[in-house]
PDB file of N, H, CA, C and O in Angstrom:
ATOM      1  N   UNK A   1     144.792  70.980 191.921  1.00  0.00           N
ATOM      2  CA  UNK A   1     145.306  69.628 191.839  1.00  0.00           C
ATOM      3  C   UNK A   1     146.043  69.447 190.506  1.00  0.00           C
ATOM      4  O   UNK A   1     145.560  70.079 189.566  1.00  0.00           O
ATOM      5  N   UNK A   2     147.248  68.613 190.226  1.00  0.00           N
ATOM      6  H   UNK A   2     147.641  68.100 190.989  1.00  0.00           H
ATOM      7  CA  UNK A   2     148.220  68.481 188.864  1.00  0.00           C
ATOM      8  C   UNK A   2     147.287  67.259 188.566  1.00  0.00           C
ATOM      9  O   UNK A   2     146.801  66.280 189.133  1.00  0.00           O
ATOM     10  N   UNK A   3     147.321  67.952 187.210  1.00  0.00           N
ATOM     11  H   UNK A   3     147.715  68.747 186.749  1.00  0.00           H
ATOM     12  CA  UNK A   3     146.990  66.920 186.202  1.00  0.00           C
ATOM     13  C   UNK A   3     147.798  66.262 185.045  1.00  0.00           C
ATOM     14  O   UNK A   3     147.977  66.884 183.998  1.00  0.00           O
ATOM     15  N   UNK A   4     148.156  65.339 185.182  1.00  0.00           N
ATOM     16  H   UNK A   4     148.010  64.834 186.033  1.00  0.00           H
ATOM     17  CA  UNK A   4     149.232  64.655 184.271  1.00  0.00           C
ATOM     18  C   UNK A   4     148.564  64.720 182.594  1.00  0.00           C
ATOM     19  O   UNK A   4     147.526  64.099 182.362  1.00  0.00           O
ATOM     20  N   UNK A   5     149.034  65.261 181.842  1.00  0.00           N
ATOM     21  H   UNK A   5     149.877  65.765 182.031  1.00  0.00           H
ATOM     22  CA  UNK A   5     148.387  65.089 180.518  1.00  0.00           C
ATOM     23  C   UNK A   5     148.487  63.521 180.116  1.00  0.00           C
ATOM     24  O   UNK A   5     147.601  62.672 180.216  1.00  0.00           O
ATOM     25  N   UNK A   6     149.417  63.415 179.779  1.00  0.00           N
ATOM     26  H   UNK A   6     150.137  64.104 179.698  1.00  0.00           H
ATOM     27  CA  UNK A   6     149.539  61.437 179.563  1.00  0.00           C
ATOM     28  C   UNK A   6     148.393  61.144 179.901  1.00  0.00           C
ATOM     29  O   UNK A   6     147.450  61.192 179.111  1.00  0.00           O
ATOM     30  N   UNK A   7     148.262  60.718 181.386  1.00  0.00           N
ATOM     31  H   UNK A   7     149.028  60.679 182.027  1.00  0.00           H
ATOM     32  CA  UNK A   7     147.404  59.963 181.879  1.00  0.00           C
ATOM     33  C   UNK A   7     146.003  60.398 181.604  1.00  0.00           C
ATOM     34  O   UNK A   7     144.950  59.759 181.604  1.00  0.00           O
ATOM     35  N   UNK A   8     146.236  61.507 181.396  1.00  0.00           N
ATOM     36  H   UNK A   8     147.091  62.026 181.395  1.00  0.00           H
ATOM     37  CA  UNK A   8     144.208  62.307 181.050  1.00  0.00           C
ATOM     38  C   UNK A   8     143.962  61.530 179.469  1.00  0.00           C
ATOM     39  O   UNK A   8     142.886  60.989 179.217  1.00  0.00           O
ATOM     40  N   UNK A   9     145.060  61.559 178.507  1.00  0.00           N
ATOM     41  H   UNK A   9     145.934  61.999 178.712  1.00  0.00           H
ATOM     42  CA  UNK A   9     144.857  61.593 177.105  1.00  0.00           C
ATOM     43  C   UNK A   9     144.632  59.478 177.058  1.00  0.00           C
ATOM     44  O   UNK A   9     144.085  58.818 176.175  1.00  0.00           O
ATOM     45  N   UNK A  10     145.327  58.956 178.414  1.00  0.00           N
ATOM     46  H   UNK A  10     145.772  59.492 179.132  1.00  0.00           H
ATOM     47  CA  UNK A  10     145.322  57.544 178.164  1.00  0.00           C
ATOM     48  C   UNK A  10     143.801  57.271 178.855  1.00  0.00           C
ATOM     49  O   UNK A  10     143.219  56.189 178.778  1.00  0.00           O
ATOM     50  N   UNK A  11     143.304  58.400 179.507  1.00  0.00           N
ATOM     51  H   UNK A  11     143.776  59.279 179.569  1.00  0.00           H
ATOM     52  CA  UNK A  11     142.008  57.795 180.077  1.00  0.00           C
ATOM     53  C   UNK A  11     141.012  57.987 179.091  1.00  0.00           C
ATOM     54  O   UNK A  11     140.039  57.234 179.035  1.00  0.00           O
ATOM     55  N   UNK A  12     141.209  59.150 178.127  1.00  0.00           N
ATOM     56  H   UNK A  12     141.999  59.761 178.172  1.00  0.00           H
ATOM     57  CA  UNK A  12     140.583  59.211 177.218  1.00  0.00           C
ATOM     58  C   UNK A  12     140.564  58.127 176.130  1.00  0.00           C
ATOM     59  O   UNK A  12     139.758  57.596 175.366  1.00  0.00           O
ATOM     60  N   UNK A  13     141.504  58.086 176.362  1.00  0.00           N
ATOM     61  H   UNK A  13     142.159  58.517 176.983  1.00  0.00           H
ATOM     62  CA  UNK A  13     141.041  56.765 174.896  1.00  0.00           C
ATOM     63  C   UNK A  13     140.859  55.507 175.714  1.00  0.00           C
ATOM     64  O   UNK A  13     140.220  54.771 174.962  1.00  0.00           O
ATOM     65  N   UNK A  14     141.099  54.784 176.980  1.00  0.00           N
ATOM     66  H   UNK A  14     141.618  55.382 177.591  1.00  0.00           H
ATOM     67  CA  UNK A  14     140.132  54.095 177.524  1.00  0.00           C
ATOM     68  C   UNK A  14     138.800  54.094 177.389  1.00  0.00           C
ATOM     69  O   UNK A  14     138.052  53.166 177.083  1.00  0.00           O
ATOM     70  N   UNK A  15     138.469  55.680 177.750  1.00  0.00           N
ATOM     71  H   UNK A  15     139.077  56.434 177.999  1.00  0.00           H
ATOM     72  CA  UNK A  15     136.788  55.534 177.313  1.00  0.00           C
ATOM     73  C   UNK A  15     136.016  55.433 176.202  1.00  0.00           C
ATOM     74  O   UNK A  15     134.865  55.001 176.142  1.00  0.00           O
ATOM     75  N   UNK A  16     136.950  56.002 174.997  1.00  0.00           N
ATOM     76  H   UNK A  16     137.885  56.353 175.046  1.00  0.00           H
ATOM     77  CA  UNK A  16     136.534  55.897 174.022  1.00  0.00           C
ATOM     78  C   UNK A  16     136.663  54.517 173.550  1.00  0.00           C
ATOM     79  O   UNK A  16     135.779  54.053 172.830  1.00  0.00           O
ATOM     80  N   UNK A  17     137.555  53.903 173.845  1.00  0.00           N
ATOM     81  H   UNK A  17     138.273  54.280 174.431  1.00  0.00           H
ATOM     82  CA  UNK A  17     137.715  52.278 172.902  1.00  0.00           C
ATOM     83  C   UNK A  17     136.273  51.610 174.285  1.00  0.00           C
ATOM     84  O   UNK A  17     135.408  50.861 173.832  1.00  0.00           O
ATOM     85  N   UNK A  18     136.243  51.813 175.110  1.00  0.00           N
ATOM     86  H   UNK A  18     136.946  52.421 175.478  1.00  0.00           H
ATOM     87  CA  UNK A  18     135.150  51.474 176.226  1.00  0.00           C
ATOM     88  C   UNK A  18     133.987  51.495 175.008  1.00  0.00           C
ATOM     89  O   UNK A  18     133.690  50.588 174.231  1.00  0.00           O
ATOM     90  N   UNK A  19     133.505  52.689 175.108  1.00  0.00           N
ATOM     91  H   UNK A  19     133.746  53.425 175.740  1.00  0.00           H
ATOM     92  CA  UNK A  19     132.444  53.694 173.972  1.00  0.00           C
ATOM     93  C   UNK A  19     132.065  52.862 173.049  1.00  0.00           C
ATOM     94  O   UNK A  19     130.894  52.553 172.827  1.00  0.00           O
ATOM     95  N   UNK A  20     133.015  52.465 172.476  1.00  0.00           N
ATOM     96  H   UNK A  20     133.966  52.716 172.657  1.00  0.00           H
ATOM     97  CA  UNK A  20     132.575  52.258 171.032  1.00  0.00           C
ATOM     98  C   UNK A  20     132.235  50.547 170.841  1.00  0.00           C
ATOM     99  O   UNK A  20     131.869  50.064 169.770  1.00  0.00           O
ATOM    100  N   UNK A  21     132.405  49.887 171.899  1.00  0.00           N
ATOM    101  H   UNK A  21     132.703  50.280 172.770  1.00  0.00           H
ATOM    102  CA  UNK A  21     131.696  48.334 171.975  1.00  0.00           C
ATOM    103  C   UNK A  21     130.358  48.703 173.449  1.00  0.00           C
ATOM    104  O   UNK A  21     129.835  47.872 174.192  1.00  0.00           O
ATOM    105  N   UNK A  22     130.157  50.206 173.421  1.00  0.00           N
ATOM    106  H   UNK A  22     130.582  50.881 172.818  1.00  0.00           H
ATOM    107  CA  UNK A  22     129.185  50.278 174.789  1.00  0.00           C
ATOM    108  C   UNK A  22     129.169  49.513 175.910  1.00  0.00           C
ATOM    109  O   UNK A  22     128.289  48.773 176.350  1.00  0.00           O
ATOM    110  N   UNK A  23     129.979  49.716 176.216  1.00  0.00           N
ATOM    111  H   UNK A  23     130.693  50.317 175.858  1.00  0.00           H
ATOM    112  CA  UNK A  23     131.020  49.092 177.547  1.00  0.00           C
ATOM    113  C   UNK A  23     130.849  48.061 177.586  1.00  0.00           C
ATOM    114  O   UNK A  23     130.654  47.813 178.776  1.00  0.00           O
ATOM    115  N   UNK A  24     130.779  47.178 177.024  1.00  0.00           N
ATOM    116  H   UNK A  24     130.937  47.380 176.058  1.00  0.00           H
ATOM    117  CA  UNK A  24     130.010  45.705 177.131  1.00  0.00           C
ATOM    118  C   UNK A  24     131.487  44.840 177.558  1.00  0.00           C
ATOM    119  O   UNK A  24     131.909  44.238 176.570  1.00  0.00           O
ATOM    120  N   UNK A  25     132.182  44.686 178.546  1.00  0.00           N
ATOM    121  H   UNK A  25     131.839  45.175 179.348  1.00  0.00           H
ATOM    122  CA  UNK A  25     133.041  43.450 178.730  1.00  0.00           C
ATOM    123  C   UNK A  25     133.502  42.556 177.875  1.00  0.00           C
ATOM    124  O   UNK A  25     134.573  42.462 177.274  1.00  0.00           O
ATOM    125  N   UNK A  26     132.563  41.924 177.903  1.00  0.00           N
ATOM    126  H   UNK A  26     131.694  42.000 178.392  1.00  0.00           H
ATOM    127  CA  UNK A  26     132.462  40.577 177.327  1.00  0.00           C
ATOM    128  C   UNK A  26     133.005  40.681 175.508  1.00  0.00           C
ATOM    129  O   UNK A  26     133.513  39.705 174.956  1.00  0.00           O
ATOM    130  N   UNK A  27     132.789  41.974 174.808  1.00  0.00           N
ATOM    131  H   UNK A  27     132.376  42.767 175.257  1.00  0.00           H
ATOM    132  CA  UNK A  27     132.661  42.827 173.729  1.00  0.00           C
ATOM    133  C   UNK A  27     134.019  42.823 173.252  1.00  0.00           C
ATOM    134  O   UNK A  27     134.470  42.132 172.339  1.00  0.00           O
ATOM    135  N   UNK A  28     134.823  43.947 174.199  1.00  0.00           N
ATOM    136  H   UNK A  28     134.456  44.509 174.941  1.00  0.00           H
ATOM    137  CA  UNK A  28     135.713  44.185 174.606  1.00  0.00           C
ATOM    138  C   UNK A  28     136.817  43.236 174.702  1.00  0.00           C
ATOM    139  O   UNK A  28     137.958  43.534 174.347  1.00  0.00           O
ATOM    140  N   UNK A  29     136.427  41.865 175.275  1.00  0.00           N
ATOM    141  H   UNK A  29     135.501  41.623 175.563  1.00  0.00           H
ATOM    142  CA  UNK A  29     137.410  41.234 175.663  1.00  0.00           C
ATOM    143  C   UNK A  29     137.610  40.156 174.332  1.00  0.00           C
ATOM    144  O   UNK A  29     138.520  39.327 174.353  1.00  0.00           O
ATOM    145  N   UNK A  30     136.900  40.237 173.472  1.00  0.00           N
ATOM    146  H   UNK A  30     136.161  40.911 173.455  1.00  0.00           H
ATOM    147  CA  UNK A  30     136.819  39.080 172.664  1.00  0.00           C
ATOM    148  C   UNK A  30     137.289  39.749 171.650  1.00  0.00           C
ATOM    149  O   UNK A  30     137.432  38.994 170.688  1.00  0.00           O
ATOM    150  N   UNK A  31     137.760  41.406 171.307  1.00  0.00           N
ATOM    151  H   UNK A  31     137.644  42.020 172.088  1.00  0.00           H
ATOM    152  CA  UNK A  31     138.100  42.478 170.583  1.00  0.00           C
ATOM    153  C   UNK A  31     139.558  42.273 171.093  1.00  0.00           C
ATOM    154  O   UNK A  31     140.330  42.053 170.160  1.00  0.00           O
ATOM    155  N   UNK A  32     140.043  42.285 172.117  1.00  0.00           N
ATOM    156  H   UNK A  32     139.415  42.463 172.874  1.00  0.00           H
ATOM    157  CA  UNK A  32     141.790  42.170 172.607  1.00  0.00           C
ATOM    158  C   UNK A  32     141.677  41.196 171.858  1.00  0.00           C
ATOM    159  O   UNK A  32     142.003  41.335 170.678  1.00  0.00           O
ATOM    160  N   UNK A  33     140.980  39.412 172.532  1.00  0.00           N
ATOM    161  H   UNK A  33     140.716  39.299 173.490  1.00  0.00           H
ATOM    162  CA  UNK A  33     141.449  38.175 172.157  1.00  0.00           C
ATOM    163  C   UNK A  33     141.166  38.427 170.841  1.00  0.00           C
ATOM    164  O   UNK A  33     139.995  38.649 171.149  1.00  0.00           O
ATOM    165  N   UNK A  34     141.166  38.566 169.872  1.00  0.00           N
ATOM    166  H   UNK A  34     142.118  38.386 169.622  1.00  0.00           H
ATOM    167  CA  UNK A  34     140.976  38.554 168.069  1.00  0.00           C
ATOM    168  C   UNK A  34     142.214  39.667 167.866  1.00  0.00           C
ATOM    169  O   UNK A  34     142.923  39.150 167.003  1.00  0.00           O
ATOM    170  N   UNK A  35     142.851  41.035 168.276  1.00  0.00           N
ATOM    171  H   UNK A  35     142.275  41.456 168.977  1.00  0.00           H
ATOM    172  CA  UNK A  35     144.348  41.663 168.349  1.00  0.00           C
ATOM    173  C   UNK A  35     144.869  40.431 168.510  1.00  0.00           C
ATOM    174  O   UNK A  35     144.938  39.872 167.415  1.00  0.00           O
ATOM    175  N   UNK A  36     145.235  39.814 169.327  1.00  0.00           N
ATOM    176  H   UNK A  36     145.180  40.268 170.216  1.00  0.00           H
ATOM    177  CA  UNK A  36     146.144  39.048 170.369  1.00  0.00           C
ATOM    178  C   UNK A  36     146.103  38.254 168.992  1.00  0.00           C
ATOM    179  O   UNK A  36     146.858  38.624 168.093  1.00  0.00           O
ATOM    180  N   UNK A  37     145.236  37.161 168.794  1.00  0.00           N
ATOM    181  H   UNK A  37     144.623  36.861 169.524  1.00  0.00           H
ATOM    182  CA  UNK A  37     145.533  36.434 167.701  1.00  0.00           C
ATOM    183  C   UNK A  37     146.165  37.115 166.229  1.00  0.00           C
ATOM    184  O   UNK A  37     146.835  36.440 165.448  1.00  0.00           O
ATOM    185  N   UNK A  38     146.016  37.758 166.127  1.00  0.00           N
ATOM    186  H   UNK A  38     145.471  38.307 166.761  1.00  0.00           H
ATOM    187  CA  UNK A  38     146.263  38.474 164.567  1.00  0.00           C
ATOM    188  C   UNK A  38     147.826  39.307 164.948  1.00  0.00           C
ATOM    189  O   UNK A  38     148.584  39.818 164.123  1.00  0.00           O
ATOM    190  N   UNK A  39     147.959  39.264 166.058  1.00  0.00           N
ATOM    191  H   UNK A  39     147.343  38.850 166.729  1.00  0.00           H
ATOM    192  CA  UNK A  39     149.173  40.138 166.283  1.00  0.00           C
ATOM    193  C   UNK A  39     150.172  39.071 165.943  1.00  0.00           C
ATOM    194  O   UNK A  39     151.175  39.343 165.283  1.00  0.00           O
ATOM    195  N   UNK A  40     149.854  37.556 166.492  1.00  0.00           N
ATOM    196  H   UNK A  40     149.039  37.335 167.029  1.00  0.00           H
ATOM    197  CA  UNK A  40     150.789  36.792 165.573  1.00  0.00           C
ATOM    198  C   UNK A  40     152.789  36.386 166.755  1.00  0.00           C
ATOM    199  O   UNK A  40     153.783  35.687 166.562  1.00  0.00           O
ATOM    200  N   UNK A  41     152.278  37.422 167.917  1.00  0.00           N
ATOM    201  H   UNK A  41     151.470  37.990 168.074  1.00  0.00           H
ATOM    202  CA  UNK A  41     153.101  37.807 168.666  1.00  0.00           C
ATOM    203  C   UNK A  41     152.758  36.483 169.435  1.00  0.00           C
ATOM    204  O   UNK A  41     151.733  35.833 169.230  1.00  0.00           O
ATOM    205  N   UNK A  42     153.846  36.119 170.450  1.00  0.00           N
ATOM    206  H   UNK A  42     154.679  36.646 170.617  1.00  0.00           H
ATOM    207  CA  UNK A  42     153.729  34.114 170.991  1.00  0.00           C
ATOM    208  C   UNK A  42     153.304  35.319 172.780  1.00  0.00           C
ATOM    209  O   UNK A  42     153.825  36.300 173.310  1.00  0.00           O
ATOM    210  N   UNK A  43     152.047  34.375 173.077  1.00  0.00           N
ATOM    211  H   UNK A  43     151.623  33.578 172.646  1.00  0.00           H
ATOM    212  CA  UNK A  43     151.310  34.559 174.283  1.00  0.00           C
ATOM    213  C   UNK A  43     152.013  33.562 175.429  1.00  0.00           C
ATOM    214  O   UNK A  43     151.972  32.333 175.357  1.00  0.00           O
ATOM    215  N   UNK A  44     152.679  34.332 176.523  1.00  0.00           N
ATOM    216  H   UNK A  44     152.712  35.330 176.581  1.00  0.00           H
ATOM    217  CA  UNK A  44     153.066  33.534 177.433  1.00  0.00           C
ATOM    218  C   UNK A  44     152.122  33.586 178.575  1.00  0.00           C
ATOM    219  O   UNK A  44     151.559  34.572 179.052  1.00  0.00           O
ATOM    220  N   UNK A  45     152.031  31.877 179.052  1.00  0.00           N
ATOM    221  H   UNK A  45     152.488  31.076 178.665  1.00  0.00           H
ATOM    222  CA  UNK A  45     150.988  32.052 180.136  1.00  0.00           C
ATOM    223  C   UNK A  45     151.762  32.405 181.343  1.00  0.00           C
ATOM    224  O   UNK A  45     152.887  31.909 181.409  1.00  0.00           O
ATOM    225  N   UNK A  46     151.391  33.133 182.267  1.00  0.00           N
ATOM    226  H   UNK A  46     150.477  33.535 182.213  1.00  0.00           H
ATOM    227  CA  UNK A  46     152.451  32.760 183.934  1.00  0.00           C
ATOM    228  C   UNK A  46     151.338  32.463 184.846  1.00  0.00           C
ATOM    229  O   UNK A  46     151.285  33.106 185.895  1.00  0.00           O
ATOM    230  N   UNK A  47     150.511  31.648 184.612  1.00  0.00           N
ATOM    231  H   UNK A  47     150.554  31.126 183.760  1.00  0.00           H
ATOM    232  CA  UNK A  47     149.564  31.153 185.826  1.00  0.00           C
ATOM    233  C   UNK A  47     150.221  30.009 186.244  1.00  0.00           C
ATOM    234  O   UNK A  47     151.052  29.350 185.619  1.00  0.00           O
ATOM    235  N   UNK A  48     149.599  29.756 187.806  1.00  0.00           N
ATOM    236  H   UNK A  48     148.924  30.291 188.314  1.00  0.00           H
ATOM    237  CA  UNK A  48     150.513  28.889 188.466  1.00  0.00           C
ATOM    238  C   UNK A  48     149.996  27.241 187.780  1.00  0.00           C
ATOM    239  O   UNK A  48     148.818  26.924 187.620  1.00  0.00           O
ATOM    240  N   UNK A  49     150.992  26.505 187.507  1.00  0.00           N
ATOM    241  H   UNK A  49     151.950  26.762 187.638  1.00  0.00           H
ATOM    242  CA  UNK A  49     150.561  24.914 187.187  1.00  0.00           C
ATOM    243  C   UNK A  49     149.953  24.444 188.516  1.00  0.00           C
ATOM    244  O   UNK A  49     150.146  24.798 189.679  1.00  0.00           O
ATOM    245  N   UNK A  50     148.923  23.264 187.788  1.00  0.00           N
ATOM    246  H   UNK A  50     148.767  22.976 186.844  1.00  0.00           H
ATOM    247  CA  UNK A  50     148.760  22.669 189.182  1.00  0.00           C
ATOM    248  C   UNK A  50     150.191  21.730 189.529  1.00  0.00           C
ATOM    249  O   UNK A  50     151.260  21.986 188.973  1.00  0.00           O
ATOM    250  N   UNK A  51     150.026  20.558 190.580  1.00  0.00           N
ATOM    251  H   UNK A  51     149.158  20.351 191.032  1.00  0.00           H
ATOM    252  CA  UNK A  51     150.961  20.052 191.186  1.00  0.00           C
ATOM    253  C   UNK A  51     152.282  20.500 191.606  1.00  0.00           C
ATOM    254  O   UNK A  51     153.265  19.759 191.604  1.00  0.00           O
ATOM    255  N   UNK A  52     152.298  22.133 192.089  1.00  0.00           N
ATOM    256  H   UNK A  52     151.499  22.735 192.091  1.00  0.00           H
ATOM    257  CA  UNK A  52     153.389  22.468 192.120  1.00  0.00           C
ATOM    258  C   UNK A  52     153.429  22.631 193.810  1.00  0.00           C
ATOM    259  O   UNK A  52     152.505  23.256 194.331  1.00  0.00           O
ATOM    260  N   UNK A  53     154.119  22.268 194.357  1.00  0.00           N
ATOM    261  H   UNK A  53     154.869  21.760 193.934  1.00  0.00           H
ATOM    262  CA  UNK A  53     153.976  22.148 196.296  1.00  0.00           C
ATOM    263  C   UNK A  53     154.600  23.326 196.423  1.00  0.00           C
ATOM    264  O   UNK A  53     155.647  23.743 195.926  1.00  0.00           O
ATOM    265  N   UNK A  54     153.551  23.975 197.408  1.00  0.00           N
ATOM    266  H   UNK A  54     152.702  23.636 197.811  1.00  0.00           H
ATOM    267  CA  UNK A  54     153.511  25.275 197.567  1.00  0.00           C
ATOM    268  C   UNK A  54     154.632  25.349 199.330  1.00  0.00           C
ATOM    269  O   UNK A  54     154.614  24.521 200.241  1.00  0.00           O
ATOM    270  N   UNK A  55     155.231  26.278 199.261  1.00  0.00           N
ATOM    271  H   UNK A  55     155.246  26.951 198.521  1.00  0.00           H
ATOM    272  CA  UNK A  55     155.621  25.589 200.793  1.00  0.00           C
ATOM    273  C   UNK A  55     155.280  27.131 201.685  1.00  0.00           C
ATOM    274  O   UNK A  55     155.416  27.180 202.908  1.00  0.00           O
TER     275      UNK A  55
END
């Protein structure tokens, strides 16, 4: 079976940044949201508004 190196070396460091908050989600996600803020970069939302008539 081919194995893409990229993708092996990007799963690897998935697991490792996983690893190192011990997979904890919640960990993890509050580790992006604190990047995200400090990156300083403007966050666009694209969720749908309400009152928008769907047809």
């Amino acid at each position: 079976m081919y194995q893409d190196e990229i993708v092996e070396e990007i799963h690897r460091i998935r697991q490792e940044y996983s690893r190192s908050f011990n997979h904890d989600l919640e960990a993890i996600f509050a580790d992006l949201q604190k990047k995200q803020a400090e990156s300083g970069m403007k966050v666009v939302n694209l969720s749908r508004k309400s009152g928008i008539i769907k047809y």
